[in-house]
C-alpha positions, 0 to 999 in steps of 0.5 A, spaced: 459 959 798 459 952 796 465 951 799 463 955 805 457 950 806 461 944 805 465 946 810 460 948 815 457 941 814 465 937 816 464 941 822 458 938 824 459 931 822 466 931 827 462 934 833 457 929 831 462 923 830 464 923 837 460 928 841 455 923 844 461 918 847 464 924 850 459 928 854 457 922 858 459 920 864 466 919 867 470 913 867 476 914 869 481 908 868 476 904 863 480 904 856 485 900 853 492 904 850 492 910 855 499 912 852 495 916 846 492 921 850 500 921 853 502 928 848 509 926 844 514 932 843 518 937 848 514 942 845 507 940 845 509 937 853 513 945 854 506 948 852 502 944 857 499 940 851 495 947 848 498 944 841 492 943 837 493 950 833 501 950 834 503 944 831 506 944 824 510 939 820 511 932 821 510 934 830 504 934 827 502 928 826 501 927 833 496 932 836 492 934 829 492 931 822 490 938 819 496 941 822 501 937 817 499 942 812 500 948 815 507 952 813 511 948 817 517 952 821 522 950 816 518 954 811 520 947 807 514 942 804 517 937 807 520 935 814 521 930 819 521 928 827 524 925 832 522 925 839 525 921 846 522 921 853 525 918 859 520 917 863 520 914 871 520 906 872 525 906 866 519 906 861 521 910 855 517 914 850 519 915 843 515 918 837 517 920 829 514 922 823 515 924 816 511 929 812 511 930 804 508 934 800 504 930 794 504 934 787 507 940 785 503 946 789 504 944 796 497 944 799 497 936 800 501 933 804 501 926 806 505 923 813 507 916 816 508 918 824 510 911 830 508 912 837 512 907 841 512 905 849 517 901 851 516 899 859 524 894 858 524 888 861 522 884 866 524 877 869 518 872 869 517 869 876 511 863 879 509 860 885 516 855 885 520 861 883 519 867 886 526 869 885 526 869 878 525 863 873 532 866 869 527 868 863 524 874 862 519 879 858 518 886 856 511 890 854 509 896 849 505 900 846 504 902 839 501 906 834 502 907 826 497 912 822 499 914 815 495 921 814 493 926 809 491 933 809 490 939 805 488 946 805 481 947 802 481 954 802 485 958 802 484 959 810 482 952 812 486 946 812 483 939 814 487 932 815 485 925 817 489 919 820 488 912 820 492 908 824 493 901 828 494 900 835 497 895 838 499 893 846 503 887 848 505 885 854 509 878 855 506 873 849 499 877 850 497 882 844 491 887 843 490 890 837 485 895 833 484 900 828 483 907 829 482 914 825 483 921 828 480 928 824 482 935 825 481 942 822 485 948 822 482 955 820 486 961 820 483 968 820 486 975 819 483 977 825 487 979 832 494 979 828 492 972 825 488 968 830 487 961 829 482 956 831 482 949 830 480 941 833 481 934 833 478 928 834 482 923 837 483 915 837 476 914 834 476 907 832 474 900 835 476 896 841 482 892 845 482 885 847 488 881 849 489 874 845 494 870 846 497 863 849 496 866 856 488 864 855 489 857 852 488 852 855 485 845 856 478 843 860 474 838 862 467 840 859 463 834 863 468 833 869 463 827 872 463 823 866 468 818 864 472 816 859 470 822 855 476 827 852 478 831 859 482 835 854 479 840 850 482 845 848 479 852 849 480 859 850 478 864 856 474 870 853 477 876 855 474 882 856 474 888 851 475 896 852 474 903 848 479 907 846 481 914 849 477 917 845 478 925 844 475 931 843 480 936 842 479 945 841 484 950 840 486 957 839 492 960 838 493 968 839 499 972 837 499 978 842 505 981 839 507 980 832 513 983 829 519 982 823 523 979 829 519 977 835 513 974 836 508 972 843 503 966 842 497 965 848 494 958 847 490 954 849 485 947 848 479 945 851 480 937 851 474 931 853 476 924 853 470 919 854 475 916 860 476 923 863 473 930 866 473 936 861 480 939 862 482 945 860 491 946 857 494 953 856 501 955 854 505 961 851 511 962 847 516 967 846 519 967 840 526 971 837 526 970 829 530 972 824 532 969 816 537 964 819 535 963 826 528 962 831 529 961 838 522 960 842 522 960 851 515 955 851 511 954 859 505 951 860 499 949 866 496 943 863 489 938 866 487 946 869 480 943 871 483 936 874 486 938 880 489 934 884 487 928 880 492 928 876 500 928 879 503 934 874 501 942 872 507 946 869 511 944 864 517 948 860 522 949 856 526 951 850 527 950 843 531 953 836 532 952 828 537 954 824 537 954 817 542 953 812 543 956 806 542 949 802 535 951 804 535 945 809 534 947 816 535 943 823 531 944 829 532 942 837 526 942 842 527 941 849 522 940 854 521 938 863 515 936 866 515 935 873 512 932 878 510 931 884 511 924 886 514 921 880 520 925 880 521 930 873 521 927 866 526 930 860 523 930 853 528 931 847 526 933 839 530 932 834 527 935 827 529 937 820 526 941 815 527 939 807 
């Protein structure tokens, strides 16, 4: 019973961390580092982002920190991932993680997970040189969290993350700190249904700094004879971060020795967005050596024409060796409307 109430108790402090910011008013486009609320990975992105549940293993670090210490797909303590993203403008995305069991029952696990945006080179261009100064400059967005998490029961399984943001674009840099919480909770019910949340991004603000706001002044331009270079430094303007309140439920309509058909689907909040709503379904072929899984999507079902991208879907396979290591491949599309359809690659392994 004591531990039921130390649950129940962590429920309600995770609503209540980020309950008040995420119910307010809309503000679309007034937050720093839109990139982590992107989604990383073929398969969260082939189930329309519905991945707060499903997620297991070093994928996991990404969409809920609890998920790290669920049984991953492997059926290993340890995993890691790699995934790629070729998005339009040649801006591509990549993320990887790394997850491993601490002690010897298996039930704590800590992980290291990199999300990084690279928008490539630009060249450098002023008023005297329209054309290009010869010179040129790139832009990026970073995170990198160190999580842990572990099962409190049996049933339960909580995980949190902290994690420094980082955006910088020519000699410009933003950076802060951020935390991300979550839980899982598997029932016996409906063949195994599960529930889960997260908490995303809550941390501090951005605000650029850099040699672009330097600059001399005359503080008292109508005396003469004083010092008419001072330095000083422009106060730029600071913003939250996309902080997000995510839930999910995951139900295995049919479950047997070698097949499986997953429903899912996450109700999501971000303080600088509308409640939207992400659902996807996952058919799956299992045996001892082999899983192969045919993944679809609708994501932002609530937004509409707000946003440019609906259906998502894709395809992903891990096969096992008799070391006991094993080798997954995730793939996703996106298409969009008017920016063309975008290609997501996963790489993981199971040791």
């Amino acid at each position: 019973m004591k531990s039921m109430k130390r649950i129940t108790i962590l429920l309600q402090l995770i609503v209540l961390l980020g309950i008040s910011d995420l119910y307010a008013q809309s503000r679309v486009g007034t937050t720093a580092a839109p990139f982590l609320t992107m989604g990383v990975g073929a398969k969260a992105s082939a189930l329309g982002h519905a991945n707060t549940v499903n997620g297991s293993g070093a994928e996991a670090l990404f969409w809920n920190p609890a998920a790290i210490s669920l049984e991953n797909e492997g059926s290993t303590r340890s995993s890691g991932f790699f995934s790629g993203n070729k998005l339009f403008a040649d801006v591509y995305a990549y993320g990887s993680g790394l997850v491993f069991p601490i002690g010897d029952t298996g039930k704590k696990r800590f992980g290291f997970g990199v999300n990084f945006v690279d928008y490539g080179r630009q060249d450098v261009r002023t008023v005297e040189n329209p054309e290009g100064t010869g010179a040129t400059f790139g832009s990026h967005d970073l995170s990198i969290g160190l999580t842990y998490s572990q099962n409190l029961t049996e049933s339960f399984h909580f995980g949190g993350t902290a994690k420094i943001v980082q955006q910088k674009i020519y000699d410009m840099t933003a950076e802060t700190f951020a935390f991300d919480f979550g839980f899982i909770l598997k029932t016996q019910y409906l063949n195994g249904l599960r529930i889960g949340a997260s908490i995303s991004n809550f941390g501090g603000k951005m605000q650029m700094d850099g040699i672009n706001s330097e600059h001399f002044v005359d503080i008292d331009p109508t005396s003469e004879g004083n010092n008419d270079d001072i330095p000083a430094r422009i106060y730029l303007d600071q913003w939250d971060l996309p902080l997000s309140f995510r839930f999910g439920i995951s139900l295995p309509v049919i479950k047997t020795e070698n097949l499986e058909w997953l429903i899912l689907s996450d109700a999501q909040q971000t303080n600088d967005n509308d409640l939207n709503i992400d659902s996807g379904s996952q058919l799956s072929y299992i045996t001892n050596t082999v899983k192969f899984h045919v993944r679809g999507g609708y994501k932002d079902l609530l937004l509409g024409d707000k946003v440019d991208s609906h259906v998502t879907y894709g395809a992903g396979f891990t096969l096992k060796t008799s070391s006991g290591v094993a080798i997954g491949v995730d793939f996703a599309q996106v298409p969009f409307n008017y920016l063309g359809q975008t290609t997501l690659v996963d790489l993981k392994l199971y040791f």
